[in-house]
N, C-alpha and C positions, 0 to 999 in steps of 0.2 A: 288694284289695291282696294279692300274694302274697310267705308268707315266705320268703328263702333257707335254706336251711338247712346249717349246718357240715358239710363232709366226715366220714365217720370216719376215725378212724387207718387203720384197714384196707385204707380205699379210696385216702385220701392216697398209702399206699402204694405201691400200683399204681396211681399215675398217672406216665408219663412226665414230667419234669423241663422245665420251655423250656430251650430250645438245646440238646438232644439227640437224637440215633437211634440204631439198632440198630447193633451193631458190621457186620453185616452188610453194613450201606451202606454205607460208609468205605471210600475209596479207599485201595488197595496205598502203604504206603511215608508214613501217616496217622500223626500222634501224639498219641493220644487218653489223655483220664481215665475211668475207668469211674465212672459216678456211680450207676446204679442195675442190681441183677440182677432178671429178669424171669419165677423157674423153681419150682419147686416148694423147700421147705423144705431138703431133702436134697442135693437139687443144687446149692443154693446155696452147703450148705455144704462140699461139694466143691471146688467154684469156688473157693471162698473157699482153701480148703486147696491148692488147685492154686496160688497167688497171685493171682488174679483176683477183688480186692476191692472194694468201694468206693475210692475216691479212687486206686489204684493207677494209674501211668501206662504205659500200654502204646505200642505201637510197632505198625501192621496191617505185615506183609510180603507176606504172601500173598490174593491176593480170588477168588475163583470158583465154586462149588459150596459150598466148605468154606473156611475160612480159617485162614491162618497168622501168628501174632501172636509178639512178642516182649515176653517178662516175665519181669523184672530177670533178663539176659541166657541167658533161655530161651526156647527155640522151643515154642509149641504149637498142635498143630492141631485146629481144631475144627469139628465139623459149620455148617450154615448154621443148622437150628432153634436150636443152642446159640447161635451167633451172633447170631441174632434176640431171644433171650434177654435181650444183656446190654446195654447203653443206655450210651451215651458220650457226650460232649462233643468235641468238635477243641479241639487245644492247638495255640496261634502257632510253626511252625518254628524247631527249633532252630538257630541257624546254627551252619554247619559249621566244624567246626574249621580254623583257617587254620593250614596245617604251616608245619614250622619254617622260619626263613628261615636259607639258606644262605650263610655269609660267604665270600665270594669274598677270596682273599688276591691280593695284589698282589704280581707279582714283579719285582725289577730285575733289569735286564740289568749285569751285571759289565763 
């Protein structure tokens, strides 16, 4: 009979989340949560300083080589490894704001 044995913390850590990928893979024009960073201690807490934290909710713009994301109404761009780094969730589209409706006035003829 074999035993399971408990994760460590350490390891829980670095384990990807379900329903998550790298920002990387995220389609242009995507609006994701970051749920886990995937980089060394230092960087992370750069990340973290850049606004790029856990639960924060980003915006992808840009996909190609490098990516261009918006965070609370900031553009930045980041390599693909940092990309591969950071582990997101998809968030349900927000809908679009529906503009204002225009009153049409009615005119009489005199």
């Amino acid at each position: 009979m074999s035993r399971k044995t408990a994760a460590s913390p350490s390891e829980a850590r670095h384990r990807p989340k379900a329903g998550t990928c790298p920002l990387s893979q995220v389609r242009a024009g995507t609006l994701v949560r970051i749920k886990q960073l995937f980089a060394a201690p230092d960087l992370c807490q750069r990340l973290r300083e850049l606004g790029l934290c856990e639960e924060q909710r980003i915006k992808l713009l840009l996909q190609d080589r490098s990516v261009v994301c918006q965070v609370c109404n900031v553009r930045l761009g980041l390599c693909g490894r940092l990309a591969d780094a950071i582990w997101v969730e998809p968030l349900p589209a927000a809908p679009e704001e529906a503009p204002e409706k225009t009153r049409v006035r009615e005119t009489r003829a005199a």
